[in-house]
SEDOVO-316909 format. One line per 8 residues: number of its first residue (from 1); their letters; for each residue x, y, z of C-alpha. Coordinates in Angstrom, 2 decimals, decimal comma, padded with zeros to 5 digits. Each point is the difference from the previous one (the first is absolute). Layout:
NUM> a> X/Y/Z | ...
END
This chain:
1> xxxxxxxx> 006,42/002,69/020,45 | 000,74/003,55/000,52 | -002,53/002,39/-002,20 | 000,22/002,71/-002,66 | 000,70/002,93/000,62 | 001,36/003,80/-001,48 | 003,16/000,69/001,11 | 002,49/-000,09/-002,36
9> xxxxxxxx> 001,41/-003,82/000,51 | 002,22/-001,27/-002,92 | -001,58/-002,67/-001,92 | 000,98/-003,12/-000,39 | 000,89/000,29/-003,24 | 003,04/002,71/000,82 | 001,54/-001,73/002,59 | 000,26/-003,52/-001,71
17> xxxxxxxx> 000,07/001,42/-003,61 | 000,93/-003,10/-002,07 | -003,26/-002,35/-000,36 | -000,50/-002,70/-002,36 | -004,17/-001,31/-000,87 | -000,41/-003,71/001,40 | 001,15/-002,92/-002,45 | -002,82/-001,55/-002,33
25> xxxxxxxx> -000,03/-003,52/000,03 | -002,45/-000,75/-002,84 | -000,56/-003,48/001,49 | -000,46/-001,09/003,20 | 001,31/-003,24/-000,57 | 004,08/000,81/000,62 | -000,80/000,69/003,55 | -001,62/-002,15/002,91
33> xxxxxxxx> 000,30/000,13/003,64 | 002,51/-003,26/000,14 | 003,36/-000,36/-002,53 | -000,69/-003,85/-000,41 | -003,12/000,40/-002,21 | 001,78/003,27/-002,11 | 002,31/-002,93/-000,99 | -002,57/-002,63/-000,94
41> xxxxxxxx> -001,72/003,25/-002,10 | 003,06/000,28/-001,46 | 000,38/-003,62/-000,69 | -003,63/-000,43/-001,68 | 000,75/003,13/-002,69 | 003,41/-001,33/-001,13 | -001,86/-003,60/-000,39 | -002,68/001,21/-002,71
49> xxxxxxxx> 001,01/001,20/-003,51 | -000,93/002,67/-002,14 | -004,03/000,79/000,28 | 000,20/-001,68/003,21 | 002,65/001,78/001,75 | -001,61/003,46/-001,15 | -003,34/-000,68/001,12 | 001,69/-001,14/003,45
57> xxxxxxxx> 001,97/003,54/-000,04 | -002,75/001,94/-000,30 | 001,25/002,39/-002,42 | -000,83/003,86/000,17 | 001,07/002,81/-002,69 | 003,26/000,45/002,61 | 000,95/-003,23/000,08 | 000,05/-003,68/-002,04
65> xxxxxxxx> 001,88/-002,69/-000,34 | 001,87/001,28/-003,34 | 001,19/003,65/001,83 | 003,32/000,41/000,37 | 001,06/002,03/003,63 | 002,91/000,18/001,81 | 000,86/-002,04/003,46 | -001,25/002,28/002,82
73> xxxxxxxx> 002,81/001,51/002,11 | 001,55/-001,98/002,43 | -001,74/-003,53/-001,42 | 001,57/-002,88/-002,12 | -003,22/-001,27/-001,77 | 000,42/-000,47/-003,42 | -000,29/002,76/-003,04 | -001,22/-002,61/-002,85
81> xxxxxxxx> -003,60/001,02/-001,18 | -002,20/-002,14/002,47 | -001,35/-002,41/-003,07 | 003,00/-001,86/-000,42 | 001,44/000,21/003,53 | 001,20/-002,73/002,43 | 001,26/-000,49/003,23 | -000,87/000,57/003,55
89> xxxxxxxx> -002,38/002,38/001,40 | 002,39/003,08/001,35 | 000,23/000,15/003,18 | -003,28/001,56/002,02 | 000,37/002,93/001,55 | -001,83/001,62/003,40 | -002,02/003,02/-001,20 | -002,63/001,78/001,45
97> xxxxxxxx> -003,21/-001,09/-001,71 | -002,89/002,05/002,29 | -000,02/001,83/003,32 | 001,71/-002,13/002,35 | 000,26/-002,63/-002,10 | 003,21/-001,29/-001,31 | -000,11/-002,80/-003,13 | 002,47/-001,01/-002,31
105> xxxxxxxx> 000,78/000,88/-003,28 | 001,76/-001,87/-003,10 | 002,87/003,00/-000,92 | -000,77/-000,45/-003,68 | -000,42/002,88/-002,06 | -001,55/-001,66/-002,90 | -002,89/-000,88/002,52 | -000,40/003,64/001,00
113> xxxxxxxx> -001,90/002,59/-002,13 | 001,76/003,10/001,48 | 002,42/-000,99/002,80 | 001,78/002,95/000,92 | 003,55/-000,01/-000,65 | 001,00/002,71/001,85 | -001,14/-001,69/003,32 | 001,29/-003,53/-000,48
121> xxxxxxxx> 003,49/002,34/-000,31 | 000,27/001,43/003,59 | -002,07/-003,16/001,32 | 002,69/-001,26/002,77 | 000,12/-001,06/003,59 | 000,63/003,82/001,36 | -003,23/001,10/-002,33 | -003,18/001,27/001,25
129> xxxxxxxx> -002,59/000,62/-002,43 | -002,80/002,72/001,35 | -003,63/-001,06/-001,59 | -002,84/002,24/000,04 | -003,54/-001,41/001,03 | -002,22/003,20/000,63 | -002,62/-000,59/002,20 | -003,15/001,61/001,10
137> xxxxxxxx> -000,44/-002,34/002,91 | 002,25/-000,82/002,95 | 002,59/-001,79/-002,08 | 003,63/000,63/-000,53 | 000,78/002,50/-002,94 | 003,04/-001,23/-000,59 | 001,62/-003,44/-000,18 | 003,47/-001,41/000,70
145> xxxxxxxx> 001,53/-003,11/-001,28 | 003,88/-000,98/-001,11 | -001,68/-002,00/-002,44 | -001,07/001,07/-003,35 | -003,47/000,91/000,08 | -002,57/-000,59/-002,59 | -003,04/001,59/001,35 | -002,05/002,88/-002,03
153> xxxxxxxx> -000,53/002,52/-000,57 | 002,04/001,86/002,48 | 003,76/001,27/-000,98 | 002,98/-001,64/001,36 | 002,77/002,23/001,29 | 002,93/-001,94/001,20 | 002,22/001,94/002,78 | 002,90/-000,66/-002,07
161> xxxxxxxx> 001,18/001,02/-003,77 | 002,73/-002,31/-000,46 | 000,99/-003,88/001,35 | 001,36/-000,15/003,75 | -001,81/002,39/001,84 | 001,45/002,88/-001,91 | -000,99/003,12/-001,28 | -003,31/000,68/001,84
169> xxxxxxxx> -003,49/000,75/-001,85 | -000,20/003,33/001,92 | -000,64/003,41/-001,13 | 004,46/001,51/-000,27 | 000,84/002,21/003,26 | -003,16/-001,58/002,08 | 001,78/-002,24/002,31 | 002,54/002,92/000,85
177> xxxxxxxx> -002,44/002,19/000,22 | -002,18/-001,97/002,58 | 003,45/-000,79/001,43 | 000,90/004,04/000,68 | -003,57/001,18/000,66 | -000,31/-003,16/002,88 | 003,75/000,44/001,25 | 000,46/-003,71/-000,77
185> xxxxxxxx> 001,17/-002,13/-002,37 | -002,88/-001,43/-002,78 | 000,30/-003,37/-001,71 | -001,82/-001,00/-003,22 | -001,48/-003,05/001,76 | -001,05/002,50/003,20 | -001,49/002,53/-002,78 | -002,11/-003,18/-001,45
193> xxxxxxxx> -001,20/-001,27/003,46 | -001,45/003,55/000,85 | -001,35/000,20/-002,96 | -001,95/-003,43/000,74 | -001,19/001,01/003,27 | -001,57/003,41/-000,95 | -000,74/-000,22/-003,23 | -003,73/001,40/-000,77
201> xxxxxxxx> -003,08/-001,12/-002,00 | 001,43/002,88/-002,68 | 003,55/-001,92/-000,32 | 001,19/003,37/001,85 | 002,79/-000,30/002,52 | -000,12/002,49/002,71 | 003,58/000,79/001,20 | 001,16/001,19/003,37
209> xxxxxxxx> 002,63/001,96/001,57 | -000,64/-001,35/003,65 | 002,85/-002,87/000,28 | -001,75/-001,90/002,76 | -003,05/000,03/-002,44 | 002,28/-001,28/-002,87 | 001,17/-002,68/002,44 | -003,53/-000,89/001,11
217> xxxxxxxx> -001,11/-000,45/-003,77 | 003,22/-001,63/-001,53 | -000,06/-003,02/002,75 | -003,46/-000,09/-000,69 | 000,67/-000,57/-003,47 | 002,54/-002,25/000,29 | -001,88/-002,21/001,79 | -003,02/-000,05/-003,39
225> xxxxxxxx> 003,07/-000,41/-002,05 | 001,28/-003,03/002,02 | -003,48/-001,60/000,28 | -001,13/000,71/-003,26 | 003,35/-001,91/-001,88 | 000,15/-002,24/002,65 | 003,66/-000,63/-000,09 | 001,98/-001,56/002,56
233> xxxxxxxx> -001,74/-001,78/003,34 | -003,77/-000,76/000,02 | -001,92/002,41/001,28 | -002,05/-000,66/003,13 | -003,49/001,29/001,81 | 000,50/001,61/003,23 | -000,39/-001,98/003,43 | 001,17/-003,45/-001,39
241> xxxxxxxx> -003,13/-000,38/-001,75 | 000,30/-001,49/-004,06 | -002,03/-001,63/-002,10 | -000,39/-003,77/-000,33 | -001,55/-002,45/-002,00 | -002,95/-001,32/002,85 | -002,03/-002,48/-002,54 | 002,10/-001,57/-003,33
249> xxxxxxxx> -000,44/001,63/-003,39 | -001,77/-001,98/-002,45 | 002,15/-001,14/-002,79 | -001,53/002,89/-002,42 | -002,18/002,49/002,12 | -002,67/001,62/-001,98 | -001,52/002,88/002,64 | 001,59/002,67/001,84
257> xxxxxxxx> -002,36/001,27/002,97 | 000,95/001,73/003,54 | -001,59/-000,74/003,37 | 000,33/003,61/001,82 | -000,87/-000,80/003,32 | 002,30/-003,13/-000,10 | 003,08/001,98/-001,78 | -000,05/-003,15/-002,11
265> xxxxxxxx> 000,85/000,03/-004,30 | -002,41/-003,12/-000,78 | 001,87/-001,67/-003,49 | -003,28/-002,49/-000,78 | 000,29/-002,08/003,26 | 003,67/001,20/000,59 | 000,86/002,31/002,84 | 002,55/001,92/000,88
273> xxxxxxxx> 000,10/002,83/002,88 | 000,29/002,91/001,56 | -000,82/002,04/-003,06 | -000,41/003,80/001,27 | -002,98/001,21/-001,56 | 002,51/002,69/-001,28 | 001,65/-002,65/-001,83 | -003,15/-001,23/-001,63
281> xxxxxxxx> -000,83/003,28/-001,01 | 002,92/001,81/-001,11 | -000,29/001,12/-003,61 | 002,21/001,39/-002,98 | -000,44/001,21/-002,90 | -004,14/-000,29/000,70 | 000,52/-003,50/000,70 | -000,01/-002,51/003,08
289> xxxxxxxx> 003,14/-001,15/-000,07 | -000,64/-003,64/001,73 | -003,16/-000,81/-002,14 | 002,35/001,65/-003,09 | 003,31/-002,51/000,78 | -002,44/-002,94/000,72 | -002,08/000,40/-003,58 | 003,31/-000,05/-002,03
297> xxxxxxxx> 000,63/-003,43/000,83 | -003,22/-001,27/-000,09 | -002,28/001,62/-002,65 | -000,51/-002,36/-002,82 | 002,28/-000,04/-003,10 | -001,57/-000,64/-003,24 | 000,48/-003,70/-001,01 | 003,10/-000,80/-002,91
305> xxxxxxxx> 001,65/003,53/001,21 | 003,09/-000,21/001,07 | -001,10/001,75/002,74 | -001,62/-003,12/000,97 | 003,11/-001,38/000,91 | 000,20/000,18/003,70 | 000,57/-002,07/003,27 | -002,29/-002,29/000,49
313> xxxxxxxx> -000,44/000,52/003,78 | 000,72/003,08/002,20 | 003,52/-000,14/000,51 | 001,31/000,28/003,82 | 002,10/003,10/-001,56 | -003,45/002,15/-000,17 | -001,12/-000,77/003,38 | 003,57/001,31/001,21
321> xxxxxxxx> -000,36/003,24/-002,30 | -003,63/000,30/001,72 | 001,00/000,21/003,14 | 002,64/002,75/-000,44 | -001,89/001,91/-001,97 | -003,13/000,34/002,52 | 003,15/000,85/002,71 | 000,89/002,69/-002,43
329> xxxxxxxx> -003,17/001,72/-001,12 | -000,93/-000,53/004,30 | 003,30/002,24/000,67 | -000,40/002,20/-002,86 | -003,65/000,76/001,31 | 001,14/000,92/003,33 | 002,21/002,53/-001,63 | -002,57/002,14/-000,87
337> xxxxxxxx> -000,70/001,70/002,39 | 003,71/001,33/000,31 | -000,14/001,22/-003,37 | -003,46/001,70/000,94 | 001,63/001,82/002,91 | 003,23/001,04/-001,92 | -001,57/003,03/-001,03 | 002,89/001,77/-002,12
345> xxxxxxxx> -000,87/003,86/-001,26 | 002,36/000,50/-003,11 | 002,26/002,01/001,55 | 002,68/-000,27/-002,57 | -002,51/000,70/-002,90 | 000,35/-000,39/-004,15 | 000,57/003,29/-000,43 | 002,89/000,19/002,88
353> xxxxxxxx> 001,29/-003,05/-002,27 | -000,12/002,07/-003,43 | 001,92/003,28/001,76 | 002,53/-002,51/001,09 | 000,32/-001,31/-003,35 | -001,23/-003,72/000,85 | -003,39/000,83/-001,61 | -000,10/-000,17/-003,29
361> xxxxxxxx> 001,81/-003,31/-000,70 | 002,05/-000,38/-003,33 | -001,43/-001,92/-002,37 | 002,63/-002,50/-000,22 | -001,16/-001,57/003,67 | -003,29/-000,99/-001,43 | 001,66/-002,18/-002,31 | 001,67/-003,02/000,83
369> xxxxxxxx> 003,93/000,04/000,13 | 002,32/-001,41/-002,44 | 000,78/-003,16/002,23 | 001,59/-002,29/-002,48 | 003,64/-000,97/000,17 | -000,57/-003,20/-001,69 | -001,54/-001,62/-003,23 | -003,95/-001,09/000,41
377> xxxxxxxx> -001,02/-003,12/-002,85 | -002,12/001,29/-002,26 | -002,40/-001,63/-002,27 | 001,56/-003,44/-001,61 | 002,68/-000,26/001,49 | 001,70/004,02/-000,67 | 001,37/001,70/002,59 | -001,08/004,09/000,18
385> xx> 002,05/001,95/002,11 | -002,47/003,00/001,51
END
């Protein structure tokens, strides 16, 4: 990752200036890494009564069965208190649970100490939400995912204010700007795939006024963003080579090891290969992100949780998310050393940004935008119009 240095780079923080501090789940129950057993969860609470269905909860001060909340934007689960409710589970949604490491999550807010309002509002197919993982080691300081992401403590900056890719989350004047100083024209998403190609340790963002260096870094960036929300067709390692299942999984592995010289991921007796060692050792947030994704669906629940409530055998689903994600982390490694040689001086500096009035932003773009046309449910049944 490129390094800290003194030379007047905008942070972060001015260029993307709305941010919103992760969700809190409160329980870890209402999310899991397949939607099947988020049901049966659900299932099991609305089977006990009273005392039951409370201990099963796992009330905090936020959040019990008796508090009355609102639906969360964009969701149809219910608004009754959760003690008396009934009904199917809403339907599970795709979040983003841990570095690299997308789960599901029941869209309830009655299950969610603080869920975050704001970003369930501008949560859509043409979203992008930015999350900060600041790292002293080799690993990405900033995430991407279209998927809401619950990982702390990092902020979440989405590139966009309001619902269908519209009004970007970028400091007023800063894409023309870019656009007049580079003598081309500067799109939010172009702004936001620079940013995730030269972003420093700092959360500074170094900007340049060499267009063939501003082309260099936004395809470069483009290419973490693509990789990183892993949209459209399945990535694949370079020279035909992809990783396969050599030796059957056991029906619930218990041990994640890695056989270097061999380039092999060793599941208990399962095998599956070529792992790149960079695969095996990429880390975010701290964290390996292979021995990270594997422990989530293996560690242990604690018996008569609801938590407990999980597939009985590894399902053929996991393998499949296994092998794309060690083709990801494997093409995201070889990145690297593109971002280490796109060596960006902050040409167009904070200050140049403050004499052309970009820098300081109004305070109104670090709050979120009035994005409600429509009437949200609110707590038994009311509607609140915000």
């Amino acid at each position: 990752m490129p390094s800290v240095t003194h030379d007047d780079a905008p942070p972060l923080a001015d260029l993307m200036p709305w941010s919103v501090a992760p969700p809190r789940l409160g329980r870890g129950w209402p999310t899991g890494p397949d939607a099947a057993s988020l049901k049966a969860r659900w299932d099991a609470l609305l089977k006990a009564d009273g005392p039951d269905r409370e201990a099963l909860f796992e009330p905090t001060r936020s959040r019990t069965p008796h508090t009355a909340v609102g639906q969360l934007p964009g969701q149809s689960s219910g608004t009754e208190k959760l003690i008396r409710a009934s009904g199917p589970c809403p339907e599970p949604v795709r979040v983003l649970h841990a570095p690299f490491d997308e789960q599901w999550l029941i869209p309830d807010h009655r299950l969610i100490d603080t869920a975050r309002p704001e970003l369930w509002r501008v949560a859509d197919g043409q979203q992008i939400f930015v999350v900060e993982t600041p790292s002293e080691t080799d690993g990405p300081q900033l995430l991407a995912t279209s998927h809401l992401p619950l990982l702390r403590p990092g902020r979440i900056r989405p590139l966009y204010r309001r619902p269908g890719g519209t009004e970007p989350n970028l400091a007023p004047g800063l894409t023309e700007h870019l656009g007049s100083r580079l003598g081309t024209p500067v799109r939010a998403p172009d702004v936001l795939a620079w940013i995730m190609a030269t972003v420093r340790q700092d959360l500074t963002v170094p900007l340049p006024e060499d267009p063939e260096l501003w082309s260099q870094g936004v395809e470069l960036g483009h290419r973490l963003l693509w990789l990183m929300r892993r949209d459209g067709e399945r990535p694949r390692l370079p020279g035909g080579r992809r990783p396969y299942v050599r030796a059957p999984l056991p029906s619930r592995p218990l041990t994640l090891d890695y056989d270097r010289d061999e380039e092999t991921l060793l599941l208990d007796e399962g095998r599956i290969s070529p792992v790149p060692p960079e695969a095996w050792d990429f880390e975010a947030a701290g964290v390996r992100v292979l021995e990270q994704w594997f422990g989530a669906r293996t560690a242990e629940p604690e018996p008569g949780t609801l938590s407990a409530i999980r597939p009985a055998t590894w399902p053929q689903a996991w393998t499949s998310e296994l092998l794309e994600l060690i083709t990801v982390l494997a093409l995201l490694a070889e990145l690297r050393p593109q971002q280490r040689e796109l060596t960006v001086p902050a040409t167009i500096t904070a200050a140049e940004l403050a004499t052309a009035g970009v820098l300081p932003v109004p305070e109104a773009a670090r709050r979120p935008a009035s994005v409600l046309d429509h009437h949200e449910e609110g707590p038994e049944g009311q509607f609140a119009l915000i």
